[in-house]
Steps between C-alpha positions, in 0.01 A plus 500: 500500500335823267513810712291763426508827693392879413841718408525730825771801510670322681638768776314340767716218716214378643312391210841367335542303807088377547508437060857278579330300828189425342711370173700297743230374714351345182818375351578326881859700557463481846862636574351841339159497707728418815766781419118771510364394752525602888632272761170546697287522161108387510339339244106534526378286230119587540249216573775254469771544736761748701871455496744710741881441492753494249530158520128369434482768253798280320303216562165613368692582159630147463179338536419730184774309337300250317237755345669614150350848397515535120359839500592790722273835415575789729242747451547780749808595750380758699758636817467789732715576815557191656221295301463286196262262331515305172229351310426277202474127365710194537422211219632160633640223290118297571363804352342609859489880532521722737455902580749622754518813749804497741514840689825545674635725815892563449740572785671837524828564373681539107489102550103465573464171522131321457375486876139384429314385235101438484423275190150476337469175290201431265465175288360620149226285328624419155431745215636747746189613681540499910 
């Protein structure tokens, strides 16, 4: 899979943490999304579906299994206080893209885990135009 994500200064956890999820989300290491993610954590995928439990979260990944993303592009990691989002383009191995917004709400604590997660999803028309 090509990554490609804007050089940050890197003293933020947060972002390190969202820019590592989103990389693993794509590249389907569950075990790593799991680890992030709260025990009651929501997952709001909008217009599609919502997802509350550490468990269906789990199972929501797998069923992402069979979708190979060739291209990751992470344009923007934006945190403050106990908030997050990430946004960019996926590229799948059919050549379907995608434009991406997941805005996250972390739990309190050194260890903030991801506790909810609102995901915006748009299917690209080829040539890249929306």
């Amino acid at each position: 899979m090509k990554i490609a994500c804007a050089e940050d200064c890197g003293n933020s956890p947060k972002k390190k943490l969202l820019k590592e999820w989103s990389i693993a989300a794509a590249s389907h290491d569950i075990d790593f999304c799991a680890e992030w993610a709260a025990d009651d954590v929501v997952w709001e995928i909008v217009g599609d579906r919502r997802i509350e439990g550490k468990d269906l979260f789990v199972q929501a990944l797998r069923q992402w299994q069979g979708r190979i993303v060739e291209q990751l592009r992470i344009e923007n990691i934006i945190t403050h206080g106990n908030v997050g989002s990430v946004n960019g383009t996926i590229v799948l191995d059919d050549q379907r893209a995608f434009a991406f917004c997941n805005v996250c709400k972390f739990s309190s604590g050194k260890q903030s885990k991801i506790k909810a997660i609102t995901s915006y999803v748009i299917e690209l028309r080829p040539g890249g135009g929306s």
